[in-house]
N, C-alpha and C positions, 0 to 999 in steps of 0.2 A: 504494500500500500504506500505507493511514494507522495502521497498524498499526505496520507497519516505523518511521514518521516519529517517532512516539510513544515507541518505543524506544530508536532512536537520539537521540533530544532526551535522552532520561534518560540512558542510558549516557556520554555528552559531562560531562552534568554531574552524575554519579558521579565520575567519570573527574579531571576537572578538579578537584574539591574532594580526590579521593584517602583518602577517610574508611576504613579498613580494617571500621570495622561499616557499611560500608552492603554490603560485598562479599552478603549475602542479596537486600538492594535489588533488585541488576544483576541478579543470580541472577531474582530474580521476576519484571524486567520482562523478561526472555528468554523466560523457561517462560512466559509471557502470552502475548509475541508468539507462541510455538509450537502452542498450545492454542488460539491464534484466528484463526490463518493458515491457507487454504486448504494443502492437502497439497500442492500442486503448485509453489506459493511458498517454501514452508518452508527450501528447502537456500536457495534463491538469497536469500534473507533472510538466512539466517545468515550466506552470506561477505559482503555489503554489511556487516553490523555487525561482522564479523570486519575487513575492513578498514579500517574506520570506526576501530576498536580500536587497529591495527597503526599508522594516522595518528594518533591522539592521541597513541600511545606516542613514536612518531617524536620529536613534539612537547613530551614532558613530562620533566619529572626528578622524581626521589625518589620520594615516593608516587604520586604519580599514575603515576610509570611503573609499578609494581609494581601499582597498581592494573589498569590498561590489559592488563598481561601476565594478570593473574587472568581478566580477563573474556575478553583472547583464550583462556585454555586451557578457556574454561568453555565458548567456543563450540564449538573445536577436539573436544571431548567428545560436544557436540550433532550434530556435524555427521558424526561417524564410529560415532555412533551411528543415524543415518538409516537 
């Protein structure tokens, strides 16, 4: 899924820098990945980047955690929206 790979590289380092105006950024490369992901992929995409999110957080303090926790609940959103 080089789709997924591409999002997940960006989210890491959103995530990592913890910028609060990039929270759009994450936001956009998620709605990308979803718009160009086969339908069949889509959920199992979003909890790879969901966990993906949950590990940085794990990993981070301050912003980046706060960051990490936005993009998980943004997936949380996608995912229960399916």
């Amino acid at each position: 899924m080089p789709g997924l790979a591409d999002c997940q590289s960006l989210l890491r380092l959103l995530i990592a820098r913890g910028d609060p105006k990039a929270i759009p950024l994450a936001q956009g490369a998620i709605d990308l990945y979803l718009n160009t992901a086969p339908a069949c992929l889509r959920g199992r995409g979003l909890r790879v980047l969901r966990r993906d999110a949950l590990d940085q957080h794990g990993a981070a303090a301050g912003v980046q955690r706060s960051f990490a926790e936005t993009v998980d609940a943004y997936i949380e959103r996608k995912l229960t929206g399916e």
